[in-house]
Structure formats: structure tokens, C-alpha cells
N, C-alpha and C positions, 0 to 999 in steps of 0.2 A: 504494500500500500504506500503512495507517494504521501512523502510531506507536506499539508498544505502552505507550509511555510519556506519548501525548499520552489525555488523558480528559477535555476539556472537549465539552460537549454543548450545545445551542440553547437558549435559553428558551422555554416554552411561550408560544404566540401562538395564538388564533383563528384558522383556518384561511380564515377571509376576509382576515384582515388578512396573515396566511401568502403564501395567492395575492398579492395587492397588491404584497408588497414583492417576489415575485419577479418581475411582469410589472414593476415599475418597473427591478429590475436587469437581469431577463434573468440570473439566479442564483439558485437555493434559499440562502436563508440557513440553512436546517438540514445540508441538502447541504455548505455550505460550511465550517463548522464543524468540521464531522464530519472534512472533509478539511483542514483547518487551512488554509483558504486565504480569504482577502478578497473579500467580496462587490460592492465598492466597484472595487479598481484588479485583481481575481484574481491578487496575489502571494500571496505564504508569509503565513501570520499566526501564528505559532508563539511571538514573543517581543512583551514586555509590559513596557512602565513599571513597572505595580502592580497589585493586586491589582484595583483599581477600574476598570483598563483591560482588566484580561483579563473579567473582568464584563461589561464594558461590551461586548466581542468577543460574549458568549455571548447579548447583546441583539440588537447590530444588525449582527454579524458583520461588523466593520468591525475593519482590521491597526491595530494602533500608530500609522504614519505616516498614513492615510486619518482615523483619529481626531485624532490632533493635528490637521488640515486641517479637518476641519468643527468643532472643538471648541476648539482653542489650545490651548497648551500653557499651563501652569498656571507661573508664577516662581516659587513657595516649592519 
């Protein structure tokens, strides 16, 4: 059941590029979105550094920690 409180949605992709990244996860990243969950390790993806990381969620629908992991964490 969705959060009525959660309202982040996917970014628009070309649905070639759509297909690709889901046959590379084996997960719809719009799907996964929708359901606040990670398309990378499928936990929760609900909570967010910053505004640039929840962002970033809405790209490559990828959680917090999955991001920090392919990106590093930033020291300022």
C-alpha cells in the first residue's frame, strides 16, 4: 500500500532506455519508485540526505545507502 504522504515519481526516460535498465536490474525503476523501494539492493528508499539525493532517487531509483556506494559520500 502507497504512502499517502510519499509523492515522488520517476523521471521521464525513453522507453528503450526504460526497458535496459530494467532487464539490467530485473526491477522497473518507475515501479520502484512508485513503491519507495531500491532498485539496486530492493530495500525501503523513503529517506534522503538532500534534496539532490532524493533527485537523484527519482533518476536512477537508487536508496540513500546504494547511492552513497556507487557515488561516495560527499565530506562538506
Amino acid at each position: 500500500m502507497k504512502n499517502p504522504q510519499y509523492s515522488l515519481e520517476a523521471t521521464f526516460k525513453n522507453q528503450g532506455i526504460e526497458q535496459m535498465l530494467t532487464n539490467l536490474t530485473g526491477v522497473s525503476r518507475k515501479g520502484a519508485v512508485a513503491e519507495a523501494s531500491c532498485v539496486t539492493c530492493k530495500g525501503e528508499a523513503s529517506s534522503f540526505r538532500d534534496a539532490l539525493s532524493k533527485k537523484e532517487y527519482t533518476i536512477s531509483g537508487m536508496c540513500q545507502p546504494c547511492q552513497d556506494e556507487v557515488f561516495g559520500v560527499s565530506e562538506d
